[in-house]
BALOBA-1460 file (C-alpha; in Angstrom, 3 decimals):
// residues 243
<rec num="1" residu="x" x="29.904" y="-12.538" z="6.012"/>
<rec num="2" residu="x" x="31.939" y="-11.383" z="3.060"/>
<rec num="3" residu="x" x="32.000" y="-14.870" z="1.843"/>
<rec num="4" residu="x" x="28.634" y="-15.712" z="2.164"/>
<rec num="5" residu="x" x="27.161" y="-15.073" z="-1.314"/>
<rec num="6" residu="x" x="24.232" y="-12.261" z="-1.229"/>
<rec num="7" residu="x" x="21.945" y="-15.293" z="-3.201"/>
<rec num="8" residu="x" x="21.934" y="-17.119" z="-0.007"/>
<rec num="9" residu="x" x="19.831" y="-14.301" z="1.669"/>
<rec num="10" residu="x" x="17.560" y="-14.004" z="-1.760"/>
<rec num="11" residu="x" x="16.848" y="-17.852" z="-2.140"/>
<rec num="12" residu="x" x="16.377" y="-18.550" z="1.753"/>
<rec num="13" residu="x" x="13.970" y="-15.553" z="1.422"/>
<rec num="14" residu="x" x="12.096" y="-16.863" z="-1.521"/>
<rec num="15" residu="x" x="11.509" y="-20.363" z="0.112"/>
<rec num="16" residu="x" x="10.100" y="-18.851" z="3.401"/>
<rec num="17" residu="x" x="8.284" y="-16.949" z="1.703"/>
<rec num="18" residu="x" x="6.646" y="-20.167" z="-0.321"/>
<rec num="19" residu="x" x="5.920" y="-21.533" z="2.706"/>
<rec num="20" residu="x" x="3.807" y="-18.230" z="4.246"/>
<rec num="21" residu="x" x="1.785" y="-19.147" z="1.103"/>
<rec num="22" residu="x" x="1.450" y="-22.264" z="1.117"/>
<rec num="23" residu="x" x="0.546" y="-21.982" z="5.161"/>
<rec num="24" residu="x" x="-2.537" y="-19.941" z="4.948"/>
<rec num="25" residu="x" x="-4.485" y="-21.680" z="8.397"/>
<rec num="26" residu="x" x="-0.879" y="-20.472" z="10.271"/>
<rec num="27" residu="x" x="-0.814" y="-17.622" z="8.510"/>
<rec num="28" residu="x" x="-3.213" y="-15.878" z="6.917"/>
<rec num="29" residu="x" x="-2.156" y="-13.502" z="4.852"/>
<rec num="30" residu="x" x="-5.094" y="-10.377" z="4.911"/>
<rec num="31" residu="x" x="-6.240" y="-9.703" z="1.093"/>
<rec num="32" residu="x" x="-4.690" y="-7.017" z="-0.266"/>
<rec num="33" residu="x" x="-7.155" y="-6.546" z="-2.924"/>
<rec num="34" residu="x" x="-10.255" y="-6.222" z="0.036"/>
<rec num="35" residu="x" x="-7.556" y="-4.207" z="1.858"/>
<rec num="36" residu="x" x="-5.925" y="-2.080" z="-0.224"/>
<rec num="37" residu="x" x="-6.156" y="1.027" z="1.830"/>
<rec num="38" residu="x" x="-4.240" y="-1.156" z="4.852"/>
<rec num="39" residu="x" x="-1.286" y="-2.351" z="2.048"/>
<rec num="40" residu="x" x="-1.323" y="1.143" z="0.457"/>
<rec num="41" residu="x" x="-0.117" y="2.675" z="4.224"/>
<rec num="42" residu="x" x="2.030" y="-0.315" z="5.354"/>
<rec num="43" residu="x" x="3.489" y="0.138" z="2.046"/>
<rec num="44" residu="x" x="4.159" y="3.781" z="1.873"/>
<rec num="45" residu="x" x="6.330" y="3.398" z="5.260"/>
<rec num="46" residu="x" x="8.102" y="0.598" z="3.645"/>
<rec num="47" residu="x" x="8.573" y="2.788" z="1.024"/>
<rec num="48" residu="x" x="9.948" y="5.589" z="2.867"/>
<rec num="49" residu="x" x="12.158" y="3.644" z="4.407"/>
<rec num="50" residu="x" x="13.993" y="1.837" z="1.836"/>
<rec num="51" residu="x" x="14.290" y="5.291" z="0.249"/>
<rec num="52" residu="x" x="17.199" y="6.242" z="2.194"/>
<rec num="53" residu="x" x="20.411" y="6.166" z="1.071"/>
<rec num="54" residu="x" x="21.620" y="3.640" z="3.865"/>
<rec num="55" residu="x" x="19.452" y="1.137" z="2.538"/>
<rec num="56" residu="x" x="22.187" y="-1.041" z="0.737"/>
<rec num="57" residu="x" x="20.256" y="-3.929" z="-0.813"/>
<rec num="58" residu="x" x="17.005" y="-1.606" z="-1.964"/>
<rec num="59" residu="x" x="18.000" y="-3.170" z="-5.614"/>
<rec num="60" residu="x" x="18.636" y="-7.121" z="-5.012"/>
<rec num="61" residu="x" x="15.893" y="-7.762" z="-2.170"/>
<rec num="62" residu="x" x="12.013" y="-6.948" z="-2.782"/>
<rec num="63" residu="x" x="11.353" y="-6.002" z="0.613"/>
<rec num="64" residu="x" x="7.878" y="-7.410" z="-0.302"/>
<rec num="65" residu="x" x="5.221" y="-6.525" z="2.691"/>
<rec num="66" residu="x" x="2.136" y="-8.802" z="3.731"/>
<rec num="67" residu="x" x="-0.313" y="-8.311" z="6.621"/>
<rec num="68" residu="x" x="-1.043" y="-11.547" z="8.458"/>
<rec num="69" residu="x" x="-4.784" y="-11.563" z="9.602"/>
<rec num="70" residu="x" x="-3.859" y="-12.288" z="13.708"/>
<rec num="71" residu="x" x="-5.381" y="-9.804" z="16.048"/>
<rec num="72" residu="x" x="-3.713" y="-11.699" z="18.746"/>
<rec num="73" residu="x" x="0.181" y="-11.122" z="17.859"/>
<rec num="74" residu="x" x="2.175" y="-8.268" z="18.227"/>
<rec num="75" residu="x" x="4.807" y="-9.184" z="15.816"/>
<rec num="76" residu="x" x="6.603" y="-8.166" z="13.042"/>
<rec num="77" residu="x" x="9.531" y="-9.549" z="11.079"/>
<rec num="78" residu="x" x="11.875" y="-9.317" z="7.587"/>
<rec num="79" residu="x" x="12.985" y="-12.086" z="6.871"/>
<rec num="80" residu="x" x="16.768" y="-12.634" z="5.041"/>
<rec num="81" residu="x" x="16.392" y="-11.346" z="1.333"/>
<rec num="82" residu="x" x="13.957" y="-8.622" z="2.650"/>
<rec num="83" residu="x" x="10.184" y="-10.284" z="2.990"/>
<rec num="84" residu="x" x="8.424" y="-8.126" z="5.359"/>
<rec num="85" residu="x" x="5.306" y="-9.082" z="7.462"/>
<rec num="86" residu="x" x="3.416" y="-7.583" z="9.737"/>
<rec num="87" residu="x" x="0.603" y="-8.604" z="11.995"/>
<rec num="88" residu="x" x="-3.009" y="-7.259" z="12.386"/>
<rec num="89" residu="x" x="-2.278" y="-7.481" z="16.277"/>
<rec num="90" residu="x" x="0.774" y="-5.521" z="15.742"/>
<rec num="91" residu="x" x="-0.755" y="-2.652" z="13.654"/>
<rec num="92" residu="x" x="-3.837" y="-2.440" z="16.476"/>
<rec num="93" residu="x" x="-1.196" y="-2.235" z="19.466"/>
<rec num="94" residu="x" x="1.111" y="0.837" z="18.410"/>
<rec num="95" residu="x" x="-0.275" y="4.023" z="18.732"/>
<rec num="96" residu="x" x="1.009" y="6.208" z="15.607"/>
<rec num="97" residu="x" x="2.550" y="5.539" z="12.607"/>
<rec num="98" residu="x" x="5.957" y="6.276" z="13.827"/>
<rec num="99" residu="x" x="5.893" y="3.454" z="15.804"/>
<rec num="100" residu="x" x="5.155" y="1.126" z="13.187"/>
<rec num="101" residu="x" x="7.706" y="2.561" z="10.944"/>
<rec num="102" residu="x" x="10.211" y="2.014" z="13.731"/>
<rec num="103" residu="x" x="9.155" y="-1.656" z="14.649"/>
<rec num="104" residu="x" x="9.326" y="-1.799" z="10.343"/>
<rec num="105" residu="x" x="12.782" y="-0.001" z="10.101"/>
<rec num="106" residu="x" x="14.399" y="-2.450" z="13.235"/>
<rec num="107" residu="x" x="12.985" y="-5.295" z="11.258"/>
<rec num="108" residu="x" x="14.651" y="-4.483" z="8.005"/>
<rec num="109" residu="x" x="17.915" y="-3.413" z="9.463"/>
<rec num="110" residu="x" x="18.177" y="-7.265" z="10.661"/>
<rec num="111" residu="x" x="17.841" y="-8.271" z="6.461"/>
<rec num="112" residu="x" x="19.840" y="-5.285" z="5.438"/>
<rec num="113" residu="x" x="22.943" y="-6.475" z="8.059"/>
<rec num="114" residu="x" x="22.331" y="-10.118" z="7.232"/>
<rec num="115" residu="x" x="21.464" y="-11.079" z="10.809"/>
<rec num="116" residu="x" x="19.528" y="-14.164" z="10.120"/>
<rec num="117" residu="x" x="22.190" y="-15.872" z="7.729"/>
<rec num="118" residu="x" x="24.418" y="-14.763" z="10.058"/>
<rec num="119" residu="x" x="22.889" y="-17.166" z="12.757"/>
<rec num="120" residu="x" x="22.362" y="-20.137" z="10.331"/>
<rec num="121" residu="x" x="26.054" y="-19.640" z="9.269"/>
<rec num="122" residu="x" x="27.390" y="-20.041" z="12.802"/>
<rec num="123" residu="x" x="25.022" y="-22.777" z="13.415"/>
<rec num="124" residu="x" x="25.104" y="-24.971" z="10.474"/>
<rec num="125" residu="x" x="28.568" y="-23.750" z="9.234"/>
<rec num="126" residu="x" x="29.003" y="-21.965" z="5.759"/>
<rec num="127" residu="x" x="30.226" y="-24.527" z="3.652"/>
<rec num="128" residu="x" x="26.632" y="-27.153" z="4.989"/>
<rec num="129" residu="x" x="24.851" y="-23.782" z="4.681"/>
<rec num="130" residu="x" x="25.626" y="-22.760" z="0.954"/>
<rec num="131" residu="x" x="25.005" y="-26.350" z="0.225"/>
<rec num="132" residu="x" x="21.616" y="-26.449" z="1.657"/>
<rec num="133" residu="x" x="20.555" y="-23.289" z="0.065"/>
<rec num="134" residu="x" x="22.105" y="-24.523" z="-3.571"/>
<rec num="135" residu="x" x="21.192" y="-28.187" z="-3.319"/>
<rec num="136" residu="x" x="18.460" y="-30.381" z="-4.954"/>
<rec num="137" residu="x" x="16.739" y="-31.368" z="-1.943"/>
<rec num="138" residu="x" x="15.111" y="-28.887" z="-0.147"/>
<rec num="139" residu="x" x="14.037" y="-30.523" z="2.967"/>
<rec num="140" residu="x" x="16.745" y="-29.804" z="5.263"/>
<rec num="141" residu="x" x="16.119" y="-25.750" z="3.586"/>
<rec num="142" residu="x" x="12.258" y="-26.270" z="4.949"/>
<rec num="143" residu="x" x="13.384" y="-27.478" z="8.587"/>
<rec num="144" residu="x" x="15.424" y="-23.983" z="8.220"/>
<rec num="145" residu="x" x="12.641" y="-22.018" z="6.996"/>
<rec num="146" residu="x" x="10.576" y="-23.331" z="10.131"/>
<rec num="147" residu="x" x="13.410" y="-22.007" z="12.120"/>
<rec num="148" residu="x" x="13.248" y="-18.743" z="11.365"/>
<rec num="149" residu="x" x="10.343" y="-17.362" z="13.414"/>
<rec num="150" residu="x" x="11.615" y="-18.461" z="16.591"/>
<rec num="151" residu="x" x="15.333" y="-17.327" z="15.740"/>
<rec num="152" residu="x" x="16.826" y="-15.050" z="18.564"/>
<rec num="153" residu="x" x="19.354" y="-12.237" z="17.828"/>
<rec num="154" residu="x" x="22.346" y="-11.690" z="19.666"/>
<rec num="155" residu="x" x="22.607" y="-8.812" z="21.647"/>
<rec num="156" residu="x" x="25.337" y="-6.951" z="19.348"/>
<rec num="157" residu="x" x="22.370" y="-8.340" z="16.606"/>
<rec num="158" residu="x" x="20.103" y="-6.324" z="18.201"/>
<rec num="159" residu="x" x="21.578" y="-3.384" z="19.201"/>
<rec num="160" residu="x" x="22.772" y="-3.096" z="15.593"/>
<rec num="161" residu="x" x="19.470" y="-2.968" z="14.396"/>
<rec num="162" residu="x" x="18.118" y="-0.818" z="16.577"/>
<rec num="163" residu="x" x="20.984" y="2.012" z="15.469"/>
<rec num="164" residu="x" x="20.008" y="1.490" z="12.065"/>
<rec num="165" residu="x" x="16.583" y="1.767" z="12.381"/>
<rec num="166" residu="x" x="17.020" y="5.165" z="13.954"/>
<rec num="167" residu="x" x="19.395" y="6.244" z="11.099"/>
<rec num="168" residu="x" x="16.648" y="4.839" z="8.425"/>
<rec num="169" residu="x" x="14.269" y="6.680" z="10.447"/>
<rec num="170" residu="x" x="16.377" y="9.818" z="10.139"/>
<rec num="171" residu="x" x="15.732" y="10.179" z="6.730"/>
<rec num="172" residu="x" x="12.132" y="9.668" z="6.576"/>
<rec num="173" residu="x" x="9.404" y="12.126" z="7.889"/>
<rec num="174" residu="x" x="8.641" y="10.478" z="10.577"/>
<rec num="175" residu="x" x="10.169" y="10.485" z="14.256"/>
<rec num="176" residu="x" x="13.067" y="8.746" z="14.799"/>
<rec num="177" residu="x" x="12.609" y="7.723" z="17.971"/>
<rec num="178" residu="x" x="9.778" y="5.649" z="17.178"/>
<rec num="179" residu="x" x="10.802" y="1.973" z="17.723"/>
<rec num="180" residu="x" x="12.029" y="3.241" z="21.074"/>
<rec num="181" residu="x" x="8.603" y="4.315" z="22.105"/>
<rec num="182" residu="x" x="7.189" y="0.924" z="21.013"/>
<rec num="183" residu="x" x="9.742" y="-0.791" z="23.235"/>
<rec num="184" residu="x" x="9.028" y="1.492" z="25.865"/>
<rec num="185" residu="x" x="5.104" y="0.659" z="25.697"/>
<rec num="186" residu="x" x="5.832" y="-3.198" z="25.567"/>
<rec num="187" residu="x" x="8.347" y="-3.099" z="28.887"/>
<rec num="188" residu="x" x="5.382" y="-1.442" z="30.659"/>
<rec num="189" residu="x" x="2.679" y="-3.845" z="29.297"/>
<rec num="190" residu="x" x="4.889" y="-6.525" z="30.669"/>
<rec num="191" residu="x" x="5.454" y="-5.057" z="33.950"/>
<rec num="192" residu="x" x="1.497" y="-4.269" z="34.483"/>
<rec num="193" residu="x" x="0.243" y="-7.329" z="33.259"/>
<rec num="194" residu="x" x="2.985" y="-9.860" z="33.985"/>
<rec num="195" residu="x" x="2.845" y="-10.907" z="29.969"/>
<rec num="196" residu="x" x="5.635" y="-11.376" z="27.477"/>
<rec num="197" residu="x" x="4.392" y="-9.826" z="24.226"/>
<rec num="198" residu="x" x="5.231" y="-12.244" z="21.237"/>
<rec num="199" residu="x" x="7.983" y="-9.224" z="19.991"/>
<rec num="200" residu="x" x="9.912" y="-9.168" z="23.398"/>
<rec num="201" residu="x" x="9.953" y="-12.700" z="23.011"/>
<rec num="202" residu="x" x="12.349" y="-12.296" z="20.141"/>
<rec num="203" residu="x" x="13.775" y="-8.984" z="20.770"/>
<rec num="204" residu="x" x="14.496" y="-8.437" z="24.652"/>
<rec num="205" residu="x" x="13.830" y="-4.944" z="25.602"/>
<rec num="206" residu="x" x="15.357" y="-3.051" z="28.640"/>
<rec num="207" residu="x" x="15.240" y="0.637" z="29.406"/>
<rec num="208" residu="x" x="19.546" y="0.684" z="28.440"/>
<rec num="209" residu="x" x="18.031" y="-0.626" z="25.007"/>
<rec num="210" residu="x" x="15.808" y="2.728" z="24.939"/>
<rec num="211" residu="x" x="18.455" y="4.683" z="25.989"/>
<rec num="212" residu="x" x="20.444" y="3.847" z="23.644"/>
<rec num="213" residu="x" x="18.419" y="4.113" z="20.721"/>
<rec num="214" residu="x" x="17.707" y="7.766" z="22.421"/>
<rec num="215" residu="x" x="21.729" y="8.428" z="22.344"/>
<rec num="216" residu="x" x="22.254" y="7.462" z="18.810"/>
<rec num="217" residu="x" x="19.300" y="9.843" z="17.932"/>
<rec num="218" residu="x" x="20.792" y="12.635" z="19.510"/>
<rec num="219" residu="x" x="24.449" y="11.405" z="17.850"/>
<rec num="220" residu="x" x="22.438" y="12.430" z="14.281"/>
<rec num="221" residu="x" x="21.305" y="15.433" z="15.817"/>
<rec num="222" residu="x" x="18.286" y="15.086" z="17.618"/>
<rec num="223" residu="x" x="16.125" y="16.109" z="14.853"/>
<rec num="224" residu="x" x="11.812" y="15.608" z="15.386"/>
<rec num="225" residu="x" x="10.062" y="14.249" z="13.126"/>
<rec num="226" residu="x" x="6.461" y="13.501" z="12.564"/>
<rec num="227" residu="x" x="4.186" y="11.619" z="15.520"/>
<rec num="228" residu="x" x="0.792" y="12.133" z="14.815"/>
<rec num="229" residu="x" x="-1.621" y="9.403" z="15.457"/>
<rec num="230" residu="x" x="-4.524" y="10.256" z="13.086"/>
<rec num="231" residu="x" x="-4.034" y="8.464" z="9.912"/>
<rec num="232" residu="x" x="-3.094" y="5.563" z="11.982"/>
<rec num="233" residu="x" x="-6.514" y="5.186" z="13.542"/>
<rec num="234" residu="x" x="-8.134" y="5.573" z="10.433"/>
<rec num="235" residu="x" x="-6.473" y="2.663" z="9.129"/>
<rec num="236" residu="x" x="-7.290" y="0.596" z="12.821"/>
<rec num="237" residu="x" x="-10.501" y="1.400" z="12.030"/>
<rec num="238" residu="x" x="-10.386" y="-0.163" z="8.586"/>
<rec num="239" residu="x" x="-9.231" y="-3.213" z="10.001"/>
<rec num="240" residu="x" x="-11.740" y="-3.300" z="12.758"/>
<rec num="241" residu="x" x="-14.424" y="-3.462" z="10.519"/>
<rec num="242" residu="x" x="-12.818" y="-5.458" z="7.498"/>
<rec num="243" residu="x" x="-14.010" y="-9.195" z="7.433"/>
């Protein structure tokens, strides 16, 4: 990855993001102006977040964050160059804030360790991919762009993130065992319901997965943080009732 220029990540961002924009029947993005009590606390876990000192590209990507208006998806993703979006469904489905900061934190160790580009790279090879990213004609970089939803991480991809989530996690107030109790609640809505939420779809969970996550905690030194689930229905509330 060393030779894969850091403005790859940036200017694959930038065009995927164009596209969420210019996509607003796929994906609506939810006002932030009508909304900005919903933006101001999506935004204040972002912002814890990339406050800790393990954050490595907090000054090159702009770890932008956008709601999109679907009650029906529980999804969240960052793309490469740090464009973070979140669904309505998503924000509805976990039960404290702690759980979306670790669903937030797993999706932003994927930019931060260049996980997507990483894929492309092996895919398309470096040399095609630097050229598609750098070239005049940016149809080939769309086709990409469409890609990226659907794109599944290795397993070493993401168990990688899911360690550095806990470590981002470890600096913030919150628990850092949060995306862990996310996964836990979407293995058991699978196994009651026989349904594949749209996350697990993308990121395979399994109890070792949990485990693990629970291990590295303890590795830091099993430290508590903060899992209360008030503020967090306020803000469901907010978007139960916002039109």
């Amino acid at each position: 990855m060393e030779m894969i220029p850091i403005d790859i990540d940036k200017n694959l961002g930038e065009q995927f993001s164009y596209q969420i924009n210019e996509s607003q029947s796929q994906y609506p993005v939810l006002d932030p102006v009508k909304n900005k009590e919903v933006y101001a606390y999506v935004e204040n876990i972002r912002n814890q977040l990339i406050n800790s000192d393990k954050i490595k590209y907090k000054d090159q990507f702009p770890y932008t964050v956008k709601i999109i208006q679907d009650d029906n998806t529980l999804n969240a993703f960052c793309v490469a160059g740090g464009y973070i979006y979140v669904y309505t469904g998503l924000i509805k489905y976990v039960d404290s804030e702690s759980e979306l900061a670790g669903v937030i934190a797993h999706e932003i160790a994927h930019a931060e360790n260049r996980h997507t580009v990483k894929q492309l790279a092996e895919s398309y090879g470096t040399g095609v991919l630097i050229s598609l990213i750098f070239g005049s004609d940016f149809r080939d970089l769309i086709n990409i762009g469409q890609q990226l939803l659907s794109l599944k991480f290795s397993r070493g991809d993401e168990k990688e993130a899911d360690e550095y989530a806990v470590e981002y996690l470890y600096d913030t107030p919150y628990d850092p065992r949060g995306v862990g109790g996310f996964f836990k609640k979407l293995i058991k809505e699978e196994k009651d319901h026989n349904h594949i939420p749209d996350f697990l779809s993308t990121h395979p969970a399994s109890q070792d997965r949990i485990d693990d996550i629970n291990s590295k905690w303890k590795e830091l030194g099993s430290k508590e943080g903060d899992t209360s689930t008030e503020k967090h229905r306020e803000i469901v509330k907010l978007l139960n009732i916002q039109k």
